[in-house]
Every structure is written in C-alpha cells, then in structure tokens.
PDB file of N, CA, C and O in Angstrom, chain B, residues numbered from 101:
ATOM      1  N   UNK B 101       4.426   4.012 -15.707  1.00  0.00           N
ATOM      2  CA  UNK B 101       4.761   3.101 -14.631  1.00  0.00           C
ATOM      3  C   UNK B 101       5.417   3.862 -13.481  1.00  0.00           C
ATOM      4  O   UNK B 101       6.188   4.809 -13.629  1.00  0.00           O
ATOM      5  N   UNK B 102       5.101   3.442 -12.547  1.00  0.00           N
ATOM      6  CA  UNK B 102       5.414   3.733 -11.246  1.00  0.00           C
ATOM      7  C   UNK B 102       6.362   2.829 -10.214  1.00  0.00           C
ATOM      8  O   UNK B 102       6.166   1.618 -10.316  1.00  0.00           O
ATOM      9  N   UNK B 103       7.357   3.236  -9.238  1.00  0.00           N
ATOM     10  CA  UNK B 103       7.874   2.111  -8.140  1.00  0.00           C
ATOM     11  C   UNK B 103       7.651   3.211  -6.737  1.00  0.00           C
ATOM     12  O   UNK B 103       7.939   4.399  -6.591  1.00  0.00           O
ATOM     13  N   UNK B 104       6.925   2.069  -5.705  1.00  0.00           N
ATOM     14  CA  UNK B 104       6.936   2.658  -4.718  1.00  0.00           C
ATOM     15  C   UNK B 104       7.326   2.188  -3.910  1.00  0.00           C
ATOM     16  O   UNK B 104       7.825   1.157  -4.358  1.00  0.00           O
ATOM     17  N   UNK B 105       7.565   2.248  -2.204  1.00  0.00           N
ATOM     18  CA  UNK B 105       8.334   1.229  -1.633  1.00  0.00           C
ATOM     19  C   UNK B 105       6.849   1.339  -0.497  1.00  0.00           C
ATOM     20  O   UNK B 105       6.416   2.416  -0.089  1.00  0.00           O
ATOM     21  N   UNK B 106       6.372   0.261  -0.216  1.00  0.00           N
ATOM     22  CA  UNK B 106       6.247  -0.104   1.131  1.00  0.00           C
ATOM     23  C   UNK B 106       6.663  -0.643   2.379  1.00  0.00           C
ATOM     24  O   UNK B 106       7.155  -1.769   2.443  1.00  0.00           O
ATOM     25  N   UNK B 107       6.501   0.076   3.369  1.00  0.00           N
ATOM     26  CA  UNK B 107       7.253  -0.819   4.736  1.00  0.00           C
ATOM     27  C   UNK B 107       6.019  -0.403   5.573  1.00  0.00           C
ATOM     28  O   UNK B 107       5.085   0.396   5.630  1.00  0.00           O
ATOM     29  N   UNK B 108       6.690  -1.593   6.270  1.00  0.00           N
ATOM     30  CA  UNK B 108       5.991  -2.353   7.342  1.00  0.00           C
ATOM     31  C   UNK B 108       7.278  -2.869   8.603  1.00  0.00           C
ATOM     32  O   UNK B 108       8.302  -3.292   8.068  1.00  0.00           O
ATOM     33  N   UNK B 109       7.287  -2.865   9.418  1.00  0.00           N
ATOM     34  CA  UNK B 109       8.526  -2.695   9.995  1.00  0.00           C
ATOM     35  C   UNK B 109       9.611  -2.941   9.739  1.00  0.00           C
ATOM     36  O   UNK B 109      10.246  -2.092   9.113  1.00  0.00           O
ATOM     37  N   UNK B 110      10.121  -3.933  10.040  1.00  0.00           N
ATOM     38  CA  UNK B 110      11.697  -3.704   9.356  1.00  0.00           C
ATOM     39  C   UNK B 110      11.524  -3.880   8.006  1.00  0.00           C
ATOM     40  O   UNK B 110      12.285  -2.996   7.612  1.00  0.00           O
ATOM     41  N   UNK B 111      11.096  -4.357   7.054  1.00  0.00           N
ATOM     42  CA  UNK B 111      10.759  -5.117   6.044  1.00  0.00           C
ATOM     43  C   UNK B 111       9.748  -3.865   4.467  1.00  0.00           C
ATOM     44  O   UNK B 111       8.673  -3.302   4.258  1.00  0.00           O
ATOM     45  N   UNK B 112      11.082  -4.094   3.833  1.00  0.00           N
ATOM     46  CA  UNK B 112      10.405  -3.341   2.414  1.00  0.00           C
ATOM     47  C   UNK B 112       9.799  -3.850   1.561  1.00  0.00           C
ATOM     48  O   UNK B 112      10.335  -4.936   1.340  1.00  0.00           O
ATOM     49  N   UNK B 113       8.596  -3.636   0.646  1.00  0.00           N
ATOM     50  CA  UNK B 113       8.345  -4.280  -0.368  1.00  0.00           C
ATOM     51  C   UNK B 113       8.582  -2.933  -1.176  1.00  0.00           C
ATOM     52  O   UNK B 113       8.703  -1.783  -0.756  1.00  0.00           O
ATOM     53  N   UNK B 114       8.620  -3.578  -2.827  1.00  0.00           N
ATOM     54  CA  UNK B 114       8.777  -2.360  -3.619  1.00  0.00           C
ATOM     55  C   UNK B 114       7.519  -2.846  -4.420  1.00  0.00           C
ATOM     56  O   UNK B 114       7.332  -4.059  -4.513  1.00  0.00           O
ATOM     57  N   UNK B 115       6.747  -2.063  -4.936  1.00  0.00           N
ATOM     58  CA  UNK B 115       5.626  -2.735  -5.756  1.00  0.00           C
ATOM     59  C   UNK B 115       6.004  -1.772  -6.847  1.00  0.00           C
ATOM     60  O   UNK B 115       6.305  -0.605  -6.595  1.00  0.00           O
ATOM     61  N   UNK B 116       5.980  -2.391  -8.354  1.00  0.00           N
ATOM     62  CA  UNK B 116       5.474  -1.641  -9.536  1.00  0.00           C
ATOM     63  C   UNK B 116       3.913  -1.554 -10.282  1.00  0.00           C
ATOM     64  O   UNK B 116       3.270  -2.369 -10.944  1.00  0.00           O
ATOM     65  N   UNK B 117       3.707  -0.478  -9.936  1.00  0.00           N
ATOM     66  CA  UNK B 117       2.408  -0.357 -10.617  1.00  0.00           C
ATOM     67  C   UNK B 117       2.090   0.933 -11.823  1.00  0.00           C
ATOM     68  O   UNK B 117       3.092   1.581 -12.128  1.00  0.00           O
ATOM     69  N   UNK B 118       1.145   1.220 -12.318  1.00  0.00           N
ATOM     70  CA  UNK B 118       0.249   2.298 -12.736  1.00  0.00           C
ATOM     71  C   UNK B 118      -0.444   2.963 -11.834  1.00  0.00           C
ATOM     72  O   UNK B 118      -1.239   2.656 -10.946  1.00  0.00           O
ATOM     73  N   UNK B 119       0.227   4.377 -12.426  1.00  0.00           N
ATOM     74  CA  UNK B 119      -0.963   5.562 -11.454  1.00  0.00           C
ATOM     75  C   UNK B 119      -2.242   5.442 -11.957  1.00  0.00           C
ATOM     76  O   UNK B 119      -2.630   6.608 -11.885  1.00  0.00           O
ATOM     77  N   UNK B 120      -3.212   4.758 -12.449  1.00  0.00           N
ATOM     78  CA  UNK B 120      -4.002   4.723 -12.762  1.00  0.00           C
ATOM     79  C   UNK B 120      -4.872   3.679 -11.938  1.00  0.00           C
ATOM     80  O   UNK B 120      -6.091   3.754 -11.783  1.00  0.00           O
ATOM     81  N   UNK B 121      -3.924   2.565 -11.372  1.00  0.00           N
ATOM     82  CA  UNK B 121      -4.599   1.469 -10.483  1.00  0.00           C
ATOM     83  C   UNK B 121      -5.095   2.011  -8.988  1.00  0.00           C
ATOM     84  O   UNK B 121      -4.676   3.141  -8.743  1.00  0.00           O
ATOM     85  N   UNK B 122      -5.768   1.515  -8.131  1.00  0.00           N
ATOM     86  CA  UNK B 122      -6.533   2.143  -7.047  1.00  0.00           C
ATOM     87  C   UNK B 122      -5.630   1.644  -5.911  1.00  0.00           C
ATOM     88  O   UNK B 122      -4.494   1.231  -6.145  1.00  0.00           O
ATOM     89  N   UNK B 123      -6.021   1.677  -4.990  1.00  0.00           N
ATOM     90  CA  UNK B 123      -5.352   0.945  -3.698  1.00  0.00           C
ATOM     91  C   UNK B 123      -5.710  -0.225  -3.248  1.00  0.00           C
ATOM     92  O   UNK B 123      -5.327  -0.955  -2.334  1.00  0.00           O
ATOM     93  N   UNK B 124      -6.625  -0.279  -4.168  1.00  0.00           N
ATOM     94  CA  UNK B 124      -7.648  -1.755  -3.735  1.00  0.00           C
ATOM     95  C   UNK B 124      -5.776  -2.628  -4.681  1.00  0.00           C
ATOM     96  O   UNK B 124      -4.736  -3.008  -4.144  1.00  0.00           O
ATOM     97  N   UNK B 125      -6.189  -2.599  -6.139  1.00  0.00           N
ATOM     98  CA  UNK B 125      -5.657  -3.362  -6.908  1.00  0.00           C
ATOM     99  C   UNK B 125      -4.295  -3.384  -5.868  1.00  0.00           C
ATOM    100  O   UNK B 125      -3.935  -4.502  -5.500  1.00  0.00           O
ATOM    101  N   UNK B 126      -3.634  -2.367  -5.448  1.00  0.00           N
ATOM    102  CA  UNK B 126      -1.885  -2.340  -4.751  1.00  0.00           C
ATOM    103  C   UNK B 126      -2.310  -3.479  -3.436  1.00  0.00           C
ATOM    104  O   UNK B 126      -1.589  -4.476  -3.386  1.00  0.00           O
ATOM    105  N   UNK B 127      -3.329  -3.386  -2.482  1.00  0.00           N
ATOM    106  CA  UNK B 127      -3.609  -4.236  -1.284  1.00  0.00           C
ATOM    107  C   UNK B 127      -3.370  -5.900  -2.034  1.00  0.00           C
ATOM    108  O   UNK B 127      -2.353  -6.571  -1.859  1.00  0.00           O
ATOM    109  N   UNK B 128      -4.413  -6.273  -2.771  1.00  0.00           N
ATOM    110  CA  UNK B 128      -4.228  -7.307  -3.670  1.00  0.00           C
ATOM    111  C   UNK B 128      -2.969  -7.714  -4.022  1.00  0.00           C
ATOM    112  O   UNK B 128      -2.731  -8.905  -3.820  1.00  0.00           O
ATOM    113  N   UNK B 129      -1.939  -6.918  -4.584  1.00  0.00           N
ATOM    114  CA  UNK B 129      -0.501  -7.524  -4.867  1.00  0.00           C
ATOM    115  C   UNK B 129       0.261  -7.634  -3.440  1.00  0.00           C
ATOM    116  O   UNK B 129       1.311  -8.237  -3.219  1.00  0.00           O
ATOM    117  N   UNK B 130      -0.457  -6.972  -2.620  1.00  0.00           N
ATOM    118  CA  UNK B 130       0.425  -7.015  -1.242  1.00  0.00           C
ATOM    119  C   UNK B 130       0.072  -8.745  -0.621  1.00  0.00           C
ATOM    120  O   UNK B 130       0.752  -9.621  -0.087  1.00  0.00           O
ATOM    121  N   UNK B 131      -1.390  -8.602  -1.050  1.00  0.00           N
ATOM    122  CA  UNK B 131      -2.035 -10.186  -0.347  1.00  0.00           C
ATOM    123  C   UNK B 131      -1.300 -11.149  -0.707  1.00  0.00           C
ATOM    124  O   UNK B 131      -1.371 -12.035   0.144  1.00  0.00           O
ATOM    125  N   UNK B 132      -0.246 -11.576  -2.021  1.00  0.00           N
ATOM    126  CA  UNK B 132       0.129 -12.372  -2.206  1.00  0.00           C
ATOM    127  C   UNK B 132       1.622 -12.395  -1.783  1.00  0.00           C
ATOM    128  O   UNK B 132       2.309 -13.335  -2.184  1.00  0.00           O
ATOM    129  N   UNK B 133       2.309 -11.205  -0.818  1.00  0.00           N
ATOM    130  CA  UNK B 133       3.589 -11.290  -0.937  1.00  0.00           C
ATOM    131  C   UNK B 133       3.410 -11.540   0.833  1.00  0.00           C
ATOM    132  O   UNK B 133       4.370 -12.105   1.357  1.00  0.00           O
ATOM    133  N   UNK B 134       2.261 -11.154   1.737  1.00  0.00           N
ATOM    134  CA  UNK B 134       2.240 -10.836   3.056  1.00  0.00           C
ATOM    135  C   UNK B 134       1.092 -11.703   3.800  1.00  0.00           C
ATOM    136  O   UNK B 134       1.014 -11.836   5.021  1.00  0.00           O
ATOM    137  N   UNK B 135       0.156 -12.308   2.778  1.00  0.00           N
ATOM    138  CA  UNK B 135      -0.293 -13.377   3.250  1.00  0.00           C
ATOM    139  C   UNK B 135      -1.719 -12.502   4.357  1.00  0.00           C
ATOM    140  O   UNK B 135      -2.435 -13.228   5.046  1.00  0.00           O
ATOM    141  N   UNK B 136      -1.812 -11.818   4.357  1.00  0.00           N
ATOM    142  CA  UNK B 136      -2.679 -10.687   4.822  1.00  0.00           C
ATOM    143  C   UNK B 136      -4.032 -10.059   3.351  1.00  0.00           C
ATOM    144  O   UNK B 136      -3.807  -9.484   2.286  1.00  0.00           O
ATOM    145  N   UNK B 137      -5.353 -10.516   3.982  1.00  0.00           N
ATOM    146  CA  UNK B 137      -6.387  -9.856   3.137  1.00  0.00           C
ATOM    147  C   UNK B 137      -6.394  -8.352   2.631  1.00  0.00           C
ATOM    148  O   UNK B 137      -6.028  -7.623   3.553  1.00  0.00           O
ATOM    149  N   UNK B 138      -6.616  -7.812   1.755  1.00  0.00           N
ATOM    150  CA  UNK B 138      -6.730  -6.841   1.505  1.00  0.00           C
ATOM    151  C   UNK B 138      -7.830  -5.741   2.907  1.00  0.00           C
ATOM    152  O   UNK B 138      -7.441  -4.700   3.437  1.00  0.00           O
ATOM    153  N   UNK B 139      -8.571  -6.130   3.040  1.00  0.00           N
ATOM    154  CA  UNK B 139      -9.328  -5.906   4.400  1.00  0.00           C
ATOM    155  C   UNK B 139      -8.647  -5.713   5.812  1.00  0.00           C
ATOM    156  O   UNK B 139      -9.010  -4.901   6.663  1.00  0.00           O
ATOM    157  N   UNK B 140      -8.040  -6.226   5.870  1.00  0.00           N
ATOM    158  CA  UNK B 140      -6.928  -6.076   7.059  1.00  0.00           C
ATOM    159  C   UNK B 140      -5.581  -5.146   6.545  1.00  0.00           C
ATOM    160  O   UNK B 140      -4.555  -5.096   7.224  1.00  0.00           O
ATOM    161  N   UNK B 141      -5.712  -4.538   5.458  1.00  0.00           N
ATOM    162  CA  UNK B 141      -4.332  -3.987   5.367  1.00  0.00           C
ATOM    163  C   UNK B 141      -4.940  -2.364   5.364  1.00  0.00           C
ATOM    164  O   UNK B 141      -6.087  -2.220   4.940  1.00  0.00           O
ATOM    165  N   UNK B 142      -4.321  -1.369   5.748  1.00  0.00           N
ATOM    166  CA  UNK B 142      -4.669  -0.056   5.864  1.00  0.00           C
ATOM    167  C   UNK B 142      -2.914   0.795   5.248  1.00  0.00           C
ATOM    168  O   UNK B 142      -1.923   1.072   5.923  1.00  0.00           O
ATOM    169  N   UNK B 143      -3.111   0.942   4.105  1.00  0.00           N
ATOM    170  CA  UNK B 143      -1.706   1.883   3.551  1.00  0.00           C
ATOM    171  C   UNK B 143      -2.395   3.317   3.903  1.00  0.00           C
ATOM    172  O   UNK B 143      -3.560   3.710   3.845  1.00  0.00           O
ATOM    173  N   UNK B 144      -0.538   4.237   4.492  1.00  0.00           N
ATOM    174  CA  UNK B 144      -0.894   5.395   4.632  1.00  0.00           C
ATOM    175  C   UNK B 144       0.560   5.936   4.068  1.00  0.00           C
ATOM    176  O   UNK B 144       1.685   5.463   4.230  1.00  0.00           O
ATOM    177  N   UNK B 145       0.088   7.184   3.298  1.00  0.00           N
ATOM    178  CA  UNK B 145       1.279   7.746   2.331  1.00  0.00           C
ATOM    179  C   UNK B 145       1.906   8.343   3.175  1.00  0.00           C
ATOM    180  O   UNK B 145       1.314   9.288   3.695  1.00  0.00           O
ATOM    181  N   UNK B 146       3.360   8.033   3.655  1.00  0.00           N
ATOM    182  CA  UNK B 146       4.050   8.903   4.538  1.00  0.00           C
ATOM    183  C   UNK B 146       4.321   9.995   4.368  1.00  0.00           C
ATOM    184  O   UNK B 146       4.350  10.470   5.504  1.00  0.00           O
ATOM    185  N   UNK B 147       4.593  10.888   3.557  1.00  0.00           N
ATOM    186  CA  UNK B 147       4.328  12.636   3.166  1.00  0.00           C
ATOM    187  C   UNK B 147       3.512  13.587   3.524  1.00  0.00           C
ATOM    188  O   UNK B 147       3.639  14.782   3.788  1.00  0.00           O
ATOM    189  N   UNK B 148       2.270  12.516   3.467  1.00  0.00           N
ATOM    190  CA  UNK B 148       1.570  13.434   4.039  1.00  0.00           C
ATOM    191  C   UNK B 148       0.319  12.601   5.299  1.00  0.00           C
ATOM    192  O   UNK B 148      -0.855  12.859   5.562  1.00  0.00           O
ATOM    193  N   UNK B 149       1.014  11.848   5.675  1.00  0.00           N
ATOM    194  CA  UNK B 149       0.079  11.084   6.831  1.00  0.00           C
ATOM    195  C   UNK B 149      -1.393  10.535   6.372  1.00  0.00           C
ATOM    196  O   UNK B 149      -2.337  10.313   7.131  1.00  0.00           O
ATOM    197  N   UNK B 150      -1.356  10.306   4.416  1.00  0.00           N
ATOM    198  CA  UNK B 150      -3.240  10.535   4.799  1.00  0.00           C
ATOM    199  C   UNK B 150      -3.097   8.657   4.584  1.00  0.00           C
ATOM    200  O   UNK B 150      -2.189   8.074   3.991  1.00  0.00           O
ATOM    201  N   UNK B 151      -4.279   8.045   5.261  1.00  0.00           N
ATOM    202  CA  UNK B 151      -5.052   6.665   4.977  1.00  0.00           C
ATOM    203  C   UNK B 151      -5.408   7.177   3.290  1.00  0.00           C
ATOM    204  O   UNK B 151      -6.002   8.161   2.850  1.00  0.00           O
ATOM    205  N   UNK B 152      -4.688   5.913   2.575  1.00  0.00           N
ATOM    206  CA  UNK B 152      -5.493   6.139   0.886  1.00  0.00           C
ATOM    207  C   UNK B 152      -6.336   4.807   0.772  1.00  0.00           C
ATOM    208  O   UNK B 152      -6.250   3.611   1.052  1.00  0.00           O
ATOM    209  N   UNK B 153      -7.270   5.790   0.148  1.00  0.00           N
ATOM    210  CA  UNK B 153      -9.069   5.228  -0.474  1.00  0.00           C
ATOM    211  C   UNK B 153      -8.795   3.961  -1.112  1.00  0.00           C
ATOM    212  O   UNK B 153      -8.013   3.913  -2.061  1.00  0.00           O
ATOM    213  N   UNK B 154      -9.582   2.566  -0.511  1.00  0.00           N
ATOM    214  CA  UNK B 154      -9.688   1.446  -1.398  1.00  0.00           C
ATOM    215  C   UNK B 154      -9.791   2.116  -2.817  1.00  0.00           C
ATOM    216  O   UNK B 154      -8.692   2.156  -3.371  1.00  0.00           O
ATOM    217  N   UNK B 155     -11.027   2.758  -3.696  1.00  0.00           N
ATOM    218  CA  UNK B 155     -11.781   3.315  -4.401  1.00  0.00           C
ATOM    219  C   UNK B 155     -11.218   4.305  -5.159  1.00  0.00           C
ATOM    220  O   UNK B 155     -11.709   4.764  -6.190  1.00  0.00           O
ATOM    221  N   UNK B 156      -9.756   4.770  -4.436  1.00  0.00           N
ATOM    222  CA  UNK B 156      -9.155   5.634  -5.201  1.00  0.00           C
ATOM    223  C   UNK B 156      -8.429   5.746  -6.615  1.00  0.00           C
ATOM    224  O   UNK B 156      -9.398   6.296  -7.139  1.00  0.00           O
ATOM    225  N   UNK B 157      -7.799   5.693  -7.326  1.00  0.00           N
ATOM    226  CA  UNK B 157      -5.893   5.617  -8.190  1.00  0.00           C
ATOM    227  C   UNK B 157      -5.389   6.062  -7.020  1.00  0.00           C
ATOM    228  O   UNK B 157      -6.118   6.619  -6.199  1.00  0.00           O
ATOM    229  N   UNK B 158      -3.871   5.833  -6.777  1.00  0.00           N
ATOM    230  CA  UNK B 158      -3.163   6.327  -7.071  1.00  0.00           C
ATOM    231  C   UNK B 158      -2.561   7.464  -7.081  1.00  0.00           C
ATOM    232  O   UNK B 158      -1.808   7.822  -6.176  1.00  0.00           O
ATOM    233  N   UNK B 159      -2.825   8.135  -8.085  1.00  0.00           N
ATOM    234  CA  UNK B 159      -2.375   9.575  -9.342  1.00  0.00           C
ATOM    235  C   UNK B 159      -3.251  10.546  -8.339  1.00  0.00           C
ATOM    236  O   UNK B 159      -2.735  11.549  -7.845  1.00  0.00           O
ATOM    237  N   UNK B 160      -5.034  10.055  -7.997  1.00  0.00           N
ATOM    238  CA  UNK B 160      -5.912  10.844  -7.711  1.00  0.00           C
ATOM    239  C   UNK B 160      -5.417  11.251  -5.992  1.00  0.00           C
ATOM    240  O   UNK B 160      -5.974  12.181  -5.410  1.00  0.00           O
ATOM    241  N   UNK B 161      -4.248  10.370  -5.276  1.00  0.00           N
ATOM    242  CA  UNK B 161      -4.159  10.488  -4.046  1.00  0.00           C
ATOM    243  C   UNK B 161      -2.592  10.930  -3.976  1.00  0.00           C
ATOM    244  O   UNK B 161      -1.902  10.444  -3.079  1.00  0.00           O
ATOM    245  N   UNK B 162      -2.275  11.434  -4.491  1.00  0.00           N
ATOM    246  CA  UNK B 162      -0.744  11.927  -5.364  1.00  0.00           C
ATOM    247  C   UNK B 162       0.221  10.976  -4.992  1.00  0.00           C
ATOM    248  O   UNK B 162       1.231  11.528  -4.555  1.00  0.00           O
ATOM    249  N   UNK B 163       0.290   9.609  -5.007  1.00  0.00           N
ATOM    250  CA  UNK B 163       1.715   8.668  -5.058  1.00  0.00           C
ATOM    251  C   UNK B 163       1.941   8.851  -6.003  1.00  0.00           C
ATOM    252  O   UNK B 163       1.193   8.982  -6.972  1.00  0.00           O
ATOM    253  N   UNK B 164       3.261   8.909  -5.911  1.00  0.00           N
ATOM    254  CA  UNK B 164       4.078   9.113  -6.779  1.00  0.00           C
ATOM    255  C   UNK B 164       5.170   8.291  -6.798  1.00  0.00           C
ATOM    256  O   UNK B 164       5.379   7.507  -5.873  1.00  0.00           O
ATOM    257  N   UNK B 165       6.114   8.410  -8.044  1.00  0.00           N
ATOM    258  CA  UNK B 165       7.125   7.332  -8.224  1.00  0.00           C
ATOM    259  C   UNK B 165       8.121   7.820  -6.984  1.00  0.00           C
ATOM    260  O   UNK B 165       8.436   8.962  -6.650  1.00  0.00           O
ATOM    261  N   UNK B 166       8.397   6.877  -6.576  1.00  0.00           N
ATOM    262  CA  UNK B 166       9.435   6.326  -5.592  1.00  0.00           C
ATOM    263  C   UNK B 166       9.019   7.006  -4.137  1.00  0.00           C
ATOM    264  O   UNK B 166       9.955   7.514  -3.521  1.00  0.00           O
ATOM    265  N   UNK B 167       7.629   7.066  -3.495  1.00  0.00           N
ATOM    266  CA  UNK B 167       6.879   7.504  -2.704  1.00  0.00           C
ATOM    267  C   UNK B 167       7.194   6.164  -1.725  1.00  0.00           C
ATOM    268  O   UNK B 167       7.270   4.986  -2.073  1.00  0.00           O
ATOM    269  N   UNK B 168       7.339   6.704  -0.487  1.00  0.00           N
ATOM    270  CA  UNK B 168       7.228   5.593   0.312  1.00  0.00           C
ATOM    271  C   UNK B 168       5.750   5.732   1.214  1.00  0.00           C
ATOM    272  O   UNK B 168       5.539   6.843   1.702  1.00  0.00           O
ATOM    273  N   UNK B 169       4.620   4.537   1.474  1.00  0.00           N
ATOM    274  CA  UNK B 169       3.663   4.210   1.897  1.00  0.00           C
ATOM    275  C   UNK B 169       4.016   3.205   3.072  1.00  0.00           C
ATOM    276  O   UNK B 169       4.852   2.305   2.997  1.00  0.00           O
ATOM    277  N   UNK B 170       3.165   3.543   4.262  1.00  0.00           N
ATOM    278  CA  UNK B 170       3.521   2.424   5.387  1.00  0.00           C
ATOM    279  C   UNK B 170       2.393   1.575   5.483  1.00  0.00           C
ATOM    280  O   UNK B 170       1.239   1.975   5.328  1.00  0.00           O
ATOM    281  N   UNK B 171       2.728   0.358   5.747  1.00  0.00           N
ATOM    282  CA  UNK B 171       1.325  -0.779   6.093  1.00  0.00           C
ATOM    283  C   UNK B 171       1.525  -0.938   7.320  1.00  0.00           C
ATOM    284  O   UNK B 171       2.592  -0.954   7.933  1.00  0.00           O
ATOM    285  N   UNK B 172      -0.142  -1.128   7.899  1.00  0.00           N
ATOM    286  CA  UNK B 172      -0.419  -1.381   8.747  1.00  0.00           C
ATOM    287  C   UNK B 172      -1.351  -2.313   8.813  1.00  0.00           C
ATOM    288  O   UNK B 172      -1.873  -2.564   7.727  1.00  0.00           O
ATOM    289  N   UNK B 173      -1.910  -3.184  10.138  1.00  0.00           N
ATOM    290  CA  UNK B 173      -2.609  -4.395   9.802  1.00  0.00           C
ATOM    291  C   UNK B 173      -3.884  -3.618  10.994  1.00  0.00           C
ATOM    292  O   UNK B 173      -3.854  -2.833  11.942  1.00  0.00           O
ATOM    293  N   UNK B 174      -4.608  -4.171  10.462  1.00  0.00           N
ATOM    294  CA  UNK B 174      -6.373  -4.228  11.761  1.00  0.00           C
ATOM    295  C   UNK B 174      -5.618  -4.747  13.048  1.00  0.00           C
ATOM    296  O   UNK B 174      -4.659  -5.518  13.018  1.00  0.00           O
ATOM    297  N   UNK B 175      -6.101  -4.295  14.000  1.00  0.00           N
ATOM    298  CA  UNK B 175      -5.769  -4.956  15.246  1.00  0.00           C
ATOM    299  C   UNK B 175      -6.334  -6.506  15.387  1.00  0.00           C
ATOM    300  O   UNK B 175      -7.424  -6.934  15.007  1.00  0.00           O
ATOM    301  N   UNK B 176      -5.325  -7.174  16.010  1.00  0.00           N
ATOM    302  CA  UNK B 176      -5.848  -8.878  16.067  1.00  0.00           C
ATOM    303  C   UNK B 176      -5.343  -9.552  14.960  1.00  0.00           C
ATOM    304  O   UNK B 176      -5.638 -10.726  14.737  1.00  0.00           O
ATOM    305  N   UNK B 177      -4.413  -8.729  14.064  1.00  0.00           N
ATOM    306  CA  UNK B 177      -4.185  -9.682  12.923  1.00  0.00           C
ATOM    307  C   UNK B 177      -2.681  -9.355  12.698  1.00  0.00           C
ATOM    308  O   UNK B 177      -2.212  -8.219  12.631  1.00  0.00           O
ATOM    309  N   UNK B 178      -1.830 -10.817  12.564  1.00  0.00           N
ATOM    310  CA  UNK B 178      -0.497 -10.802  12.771  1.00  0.00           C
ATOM    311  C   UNK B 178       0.068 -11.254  11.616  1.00  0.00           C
ATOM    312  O   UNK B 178      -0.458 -12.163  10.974  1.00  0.00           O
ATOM    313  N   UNK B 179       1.477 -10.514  11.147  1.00  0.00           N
ATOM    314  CA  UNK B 179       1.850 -11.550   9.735  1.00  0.00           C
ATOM    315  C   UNK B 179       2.445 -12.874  10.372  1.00  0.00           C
ATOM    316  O   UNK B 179       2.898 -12.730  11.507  1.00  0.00           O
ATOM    317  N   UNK B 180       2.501 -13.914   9.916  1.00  0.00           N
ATOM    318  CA  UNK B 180       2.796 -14.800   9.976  1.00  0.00           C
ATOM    319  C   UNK B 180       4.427 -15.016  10.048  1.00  0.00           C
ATOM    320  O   UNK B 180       4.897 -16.152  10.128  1.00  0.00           O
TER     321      UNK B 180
END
C-alpha cells in the first residue's frame, strides 16, 4: 500500500492505493471526491514534471509512497 497526496490548488486530497493500480483506476477515485470525469483530469508527478499514462501502474511510472502529484483539469472545465 501506498499514500500519495494530490493537489490541485489550494486543496489536498490524499488517496491510498496499490502500486500496482494504473492512473486510470487513481482518476476514478478522484471522480468521486472532485466531481470531474476521469477524461478531464490530467495528473502530473511533481518530481519529475512527467503527465502519467491512463494505461500505466503506478510502480511502472515511479510514484511512490508519499509522492506528491498535481491535478489539472482540460481547459473549459471547472470544479464546481
């Protein structure tokens, strides 16, 4: 098991997951806390600036426990 923190501007989420789950499955737990499609959300690992792969783990894109990731939304689309 894993904890990572996401932010999005002022605002943290912490998600627990498995390095084994993709980014798809992490977008999905985000959809229910941010009200935002998985499609509209774009996570990028702050360490090292990269956009991580719907298609990926995880493990395969090196997050790691207590890694912070930033969200960002598609242009035209606002949280509520």
């Amino acid at each position: 098991q894993c904890i990572f923190r996401v932010k999005r501007n002022k605002t943290s989420y912490l998600i627990q997951c498995d390095p084994t789950e993709t980014t798809l499955n992490i977008k999905q737990q985000l959809h229910s806390l941010i009200e935002q499609p998985p499609s509209n959300q774009r996570l990028i690992l702050l360490s090292t600036n990269d956009v991580l792969d719907d298609s990926k783990t995880l493990a395969n894109q090196k997050v790691e426990n207590d890694a912070i990731v930033a969200l960002t939304l598609r242009k035209g689309f606002r949280l509520c």
